[in-house]
N, CA, C and O atoms as a GROMACS GRO file, in nm:
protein
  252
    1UNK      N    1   5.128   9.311  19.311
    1UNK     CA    2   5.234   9.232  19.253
    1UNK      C    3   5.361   9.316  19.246
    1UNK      O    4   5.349   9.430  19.202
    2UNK      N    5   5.506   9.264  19.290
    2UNK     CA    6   5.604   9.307  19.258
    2UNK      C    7   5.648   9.266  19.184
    2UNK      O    8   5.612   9.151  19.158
    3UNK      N    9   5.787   9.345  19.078
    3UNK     CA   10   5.851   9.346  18.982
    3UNK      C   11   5.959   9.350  19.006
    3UNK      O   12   5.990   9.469  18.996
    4UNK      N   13   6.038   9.298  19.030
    4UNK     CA   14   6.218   9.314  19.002
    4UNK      C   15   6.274   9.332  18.891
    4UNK      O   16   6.260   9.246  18.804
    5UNK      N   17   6.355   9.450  18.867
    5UNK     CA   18   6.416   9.431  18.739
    5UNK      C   19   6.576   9.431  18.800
    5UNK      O   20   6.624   9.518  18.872
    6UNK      N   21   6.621   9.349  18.767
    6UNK     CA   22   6.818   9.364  18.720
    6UNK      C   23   6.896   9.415  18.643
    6UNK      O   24   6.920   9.335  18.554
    7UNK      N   25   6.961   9.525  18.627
    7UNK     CA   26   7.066   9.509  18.542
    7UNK      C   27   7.214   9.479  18.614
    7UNK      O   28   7.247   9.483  18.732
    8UNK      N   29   7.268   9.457  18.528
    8UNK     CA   30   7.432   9.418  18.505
    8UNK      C   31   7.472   9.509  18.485
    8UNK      O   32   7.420   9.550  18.381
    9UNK      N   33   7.564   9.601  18.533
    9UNK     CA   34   7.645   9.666  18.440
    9UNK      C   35   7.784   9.646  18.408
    9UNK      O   36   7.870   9.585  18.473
   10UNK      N   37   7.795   9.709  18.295
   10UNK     CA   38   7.923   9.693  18.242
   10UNK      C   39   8.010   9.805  18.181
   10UNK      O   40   7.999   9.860  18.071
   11UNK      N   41   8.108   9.826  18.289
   11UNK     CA   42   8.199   9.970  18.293
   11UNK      C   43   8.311   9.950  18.306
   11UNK      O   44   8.343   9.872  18.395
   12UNK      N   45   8.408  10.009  18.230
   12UNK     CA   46   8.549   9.983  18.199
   12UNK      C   47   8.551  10.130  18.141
   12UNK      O   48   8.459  10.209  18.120
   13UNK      N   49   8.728  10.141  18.117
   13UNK     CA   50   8.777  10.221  18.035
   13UNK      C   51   8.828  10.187  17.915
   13UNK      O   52   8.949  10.208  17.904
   14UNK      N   53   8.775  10.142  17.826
   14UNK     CA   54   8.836  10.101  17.688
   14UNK      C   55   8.776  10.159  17.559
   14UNK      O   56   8.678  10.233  17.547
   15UNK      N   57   8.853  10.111  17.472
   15UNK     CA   58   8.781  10.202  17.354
   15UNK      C   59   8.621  10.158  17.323
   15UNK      O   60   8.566  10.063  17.378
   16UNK      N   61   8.565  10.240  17.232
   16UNK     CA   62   8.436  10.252  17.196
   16UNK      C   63   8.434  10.138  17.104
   16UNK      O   64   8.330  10.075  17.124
   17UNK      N   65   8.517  10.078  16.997
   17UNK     CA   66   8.497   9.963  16.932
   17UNK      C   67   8.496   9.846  16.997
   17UNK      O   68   8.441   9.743  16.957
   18UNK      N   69   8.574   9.863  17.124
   18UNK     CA   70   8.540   9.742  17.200
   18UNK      C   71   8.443   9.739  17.222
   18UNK      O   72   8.382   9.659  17.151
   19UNK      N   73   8.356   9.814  17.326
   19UNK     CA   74   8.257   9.802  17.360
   19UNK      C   75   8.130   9.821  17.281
   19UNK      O   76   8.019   9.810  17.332
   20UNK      N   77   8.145   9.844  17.182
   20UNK     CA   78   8.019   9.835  17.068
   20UNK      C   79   8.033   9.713  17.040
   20UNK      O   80   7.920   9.668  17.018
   21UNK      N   81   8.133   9.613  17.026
   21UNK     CA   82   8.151   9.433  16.976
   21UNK      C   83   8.089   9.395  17.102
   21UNK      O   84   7.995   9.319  17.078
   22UNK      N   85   8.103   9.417  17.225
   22UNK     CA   86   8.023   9.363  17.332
   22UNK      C   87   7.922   9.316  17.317
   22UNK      O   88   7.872   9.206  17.298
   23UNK      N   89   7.865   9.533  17.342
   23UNK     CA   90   7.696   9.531  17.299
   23UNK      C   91   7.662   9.491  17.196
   23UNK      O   92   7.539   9.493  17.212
   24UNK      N   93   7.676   9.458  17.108
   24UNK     CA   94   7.644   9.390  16.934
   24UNK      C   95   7.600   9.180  16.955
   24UNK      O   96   7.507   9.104  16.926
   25UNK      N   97   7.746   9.169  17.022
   25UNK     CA   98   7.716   9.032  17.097
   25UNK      C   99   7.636   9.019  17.204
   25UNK      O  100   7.586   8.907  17.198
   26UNK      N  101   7.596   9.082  17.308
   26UNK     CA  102   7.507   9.078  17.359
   26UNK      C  103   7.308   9.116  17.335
   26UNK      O  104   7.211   9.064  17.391
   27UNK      N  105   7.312   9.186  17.267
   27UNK     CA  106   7.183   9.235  17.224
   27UNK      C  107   7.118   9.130  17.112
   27UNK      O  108   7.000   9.097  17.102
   28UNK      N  109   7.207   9.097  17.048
   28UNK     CA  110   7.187   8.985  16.914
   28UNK      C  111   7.067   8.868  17.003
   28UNK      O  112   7.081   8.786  17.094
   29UNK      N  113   6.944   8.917  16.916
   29UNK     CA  114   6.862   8.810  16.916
   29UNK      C  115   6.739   8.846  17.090
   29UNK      O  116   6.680   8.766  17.162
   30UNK      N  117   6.748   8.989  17.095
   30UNK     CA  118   6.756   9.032  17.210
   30UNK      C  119   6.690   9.165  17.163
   30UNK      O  120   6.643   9.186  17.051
   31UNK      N  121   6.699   9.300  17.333
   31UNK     CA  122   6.620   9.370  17.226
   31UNK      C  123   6.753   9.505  17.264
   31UNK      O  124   6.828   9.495  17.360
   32UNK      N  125   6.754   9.606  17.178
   32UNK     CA  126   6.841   9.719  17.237
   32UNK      C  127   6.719   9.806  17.310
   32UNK      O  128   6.603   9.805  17.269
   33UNK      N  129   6.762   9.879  17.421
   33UNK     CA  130   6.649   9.950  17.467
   33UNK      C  131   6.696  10.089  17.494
   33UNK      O  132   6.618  10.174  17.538
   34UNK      N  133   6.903  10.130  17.452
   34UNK     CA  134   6.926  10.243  17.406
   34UNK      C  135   7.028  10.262  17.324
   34UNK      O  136   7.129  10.276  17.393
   35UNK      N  137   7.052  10.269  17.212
   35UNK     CA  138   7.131  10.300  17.133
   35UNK      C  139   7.281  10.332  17.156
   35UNK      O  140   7.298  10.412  17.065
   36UNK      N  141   7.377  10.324  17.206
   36UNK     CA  142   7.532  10.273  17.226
   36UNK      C  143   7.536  10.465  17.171
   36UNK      O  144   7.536  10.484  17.049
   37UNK      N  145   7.538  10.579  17.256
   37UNK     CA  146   7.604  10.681  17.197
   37UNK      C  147   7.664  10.788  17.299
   37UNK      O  148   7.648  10.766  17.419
   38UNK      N  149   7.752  10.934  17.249
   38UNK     CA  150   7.790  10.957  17.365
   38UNK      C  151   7.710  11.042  17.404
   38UNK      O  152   7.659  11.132  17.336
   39UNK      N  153   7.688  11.006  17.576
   39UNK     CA  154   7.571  11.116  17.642
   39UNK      C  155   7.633  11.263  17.701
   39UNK      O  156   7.752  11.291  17.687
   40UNK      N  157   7.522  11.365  17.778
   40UNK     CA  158   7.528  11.430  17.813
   40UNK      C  159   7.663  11.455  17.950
   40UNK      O  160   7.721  11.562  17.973
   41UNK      N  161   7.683  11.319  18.025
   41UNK     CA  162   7.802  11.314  18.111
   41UNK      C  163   7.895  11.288  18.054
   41UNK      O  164   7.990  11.272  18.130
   42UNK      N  165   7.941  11.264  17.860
   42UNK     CA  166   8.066  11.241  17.822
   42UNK      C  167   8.076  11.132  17.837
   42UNK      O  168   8.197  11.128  17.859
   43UNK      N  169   8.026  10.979  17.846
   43UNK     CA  170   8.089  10.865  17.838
   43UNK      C  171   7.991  10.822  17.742
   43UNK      O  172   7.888  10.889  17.728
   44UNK      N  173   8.014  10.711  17.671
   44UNK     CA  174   7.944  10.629  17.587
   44UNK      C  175   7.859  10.484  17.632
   44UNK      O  176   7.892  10.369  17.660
   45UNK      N  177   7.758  10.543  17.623
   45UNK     CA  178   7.640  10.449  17.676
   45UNK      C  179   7.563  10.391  17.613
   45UNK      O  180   7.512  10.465  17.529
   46UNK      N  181   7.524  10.282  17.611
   46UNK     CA  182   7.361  10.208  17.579
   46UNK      C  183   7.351  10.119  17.678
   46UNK      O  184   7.428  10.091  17.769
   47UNK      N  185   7.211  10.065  17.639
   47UNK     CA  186   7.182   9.936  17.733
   47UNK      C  187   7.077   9.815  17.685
   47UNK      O  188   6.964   9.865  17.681
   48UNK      N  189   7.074   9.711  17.656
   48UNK     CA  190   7.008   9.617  17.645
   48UNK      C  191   6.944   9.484  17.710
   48UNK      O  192   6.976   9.464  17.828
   49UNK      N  193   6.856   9.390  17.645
   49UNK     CA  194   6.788   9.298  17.699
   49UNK      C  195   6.876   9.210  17.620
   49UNK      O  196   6.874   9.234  17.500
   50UNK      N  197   6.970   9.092  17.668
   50UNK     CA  198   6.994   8.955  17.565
   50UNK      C  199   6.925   8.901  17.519
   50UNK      O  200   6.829   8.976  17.502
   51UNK      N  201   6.888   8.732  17.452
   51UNK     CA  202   6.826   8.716  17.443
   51UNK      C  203   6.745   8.599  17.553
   51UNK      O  204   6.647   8.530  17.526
   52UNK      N  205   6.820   8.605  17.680
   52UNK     CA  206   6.801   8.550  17.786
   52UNK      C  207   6.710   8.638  17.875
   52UNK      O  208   6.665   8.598  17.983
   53UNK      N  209   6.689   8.751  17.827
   53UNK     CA  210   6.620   8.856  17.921
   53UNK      C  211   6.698   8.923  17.995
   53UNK      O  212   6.646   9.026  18.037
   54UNK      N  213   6.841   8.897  18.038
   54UNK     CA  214   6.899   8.946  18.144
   54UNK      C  215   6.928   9.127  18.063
   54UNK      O  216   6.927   9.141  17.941
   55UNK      N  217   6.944   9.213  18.136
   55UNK     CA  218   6.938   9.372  18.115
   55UNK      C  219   7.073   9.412  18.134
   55UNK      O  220   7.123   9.401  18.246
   56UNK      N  221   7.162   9.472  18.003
   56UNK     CA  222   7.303   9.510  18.035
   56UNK      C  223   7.257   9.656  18.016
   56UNK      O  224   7.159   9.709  17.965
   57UNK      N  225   7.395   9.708  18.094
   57UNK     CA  226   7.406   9.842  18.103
   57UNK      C  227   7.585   9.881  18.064
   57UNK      O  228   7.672   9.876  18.151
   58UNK      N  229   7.605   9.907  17.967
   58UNK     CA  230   7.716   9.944  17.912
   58UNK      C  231   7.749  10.105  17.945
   58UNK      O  232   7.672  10.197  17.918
   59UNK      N  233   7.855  10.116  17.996
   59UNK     CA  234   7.945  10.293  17.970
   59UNK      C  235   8.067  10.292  18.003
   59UNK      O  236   8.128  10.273  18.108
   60UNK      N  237   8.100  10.322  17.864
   60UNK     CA  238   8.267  10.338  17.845
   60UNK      C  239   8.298  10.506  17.867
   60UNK      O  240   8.245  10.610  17.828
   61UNK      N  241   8.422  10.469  17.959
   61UNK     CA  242   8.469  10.626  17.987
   61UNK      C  243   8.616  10.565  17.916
   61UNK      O  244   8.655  10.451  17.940
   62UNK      N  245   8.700  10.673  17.811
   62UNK     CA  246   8.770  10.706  17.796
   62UNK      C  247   8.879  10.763  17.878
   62UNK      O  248   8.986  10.795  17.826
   63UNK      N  249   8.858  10.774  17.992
   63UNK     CA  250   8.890  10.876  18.108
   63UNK      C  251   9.049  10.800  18.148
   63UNK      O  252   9.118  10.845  18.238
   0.00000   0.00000   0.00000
């Protein structure tokens, strides 16, 4: 049996409060599967399941 998984991503340069209202609206009712923080490459990342199933991938560069 195969598995497909999708994500979406979603990458911009904007601030971190934006994109935490995103992920907040998107994850709601849904599951988070990483916590919205800044990583090891310097941008601010998480990623979640909606509650549609579809898989976002959030990272904001400041840059």
């Amino acid at each position: 049996m195969v598995t497909l998984s999708t994500y979406l991503n979603f990458e911009r340069t904007t601030e971190e409060e934006e994109t935490k209202h995103l992920f907040d609206e998107l994850s709601a009712g849904g599951k988070v599967e990483q916590e919205l923080q800044v990583m090891f490459w310097g941008d601010y990342y998480g990623s979640c399941r909606d509650k549609f199933g579809i898989q976002w991938m959030f990272n904001c560069s400041e840059k």
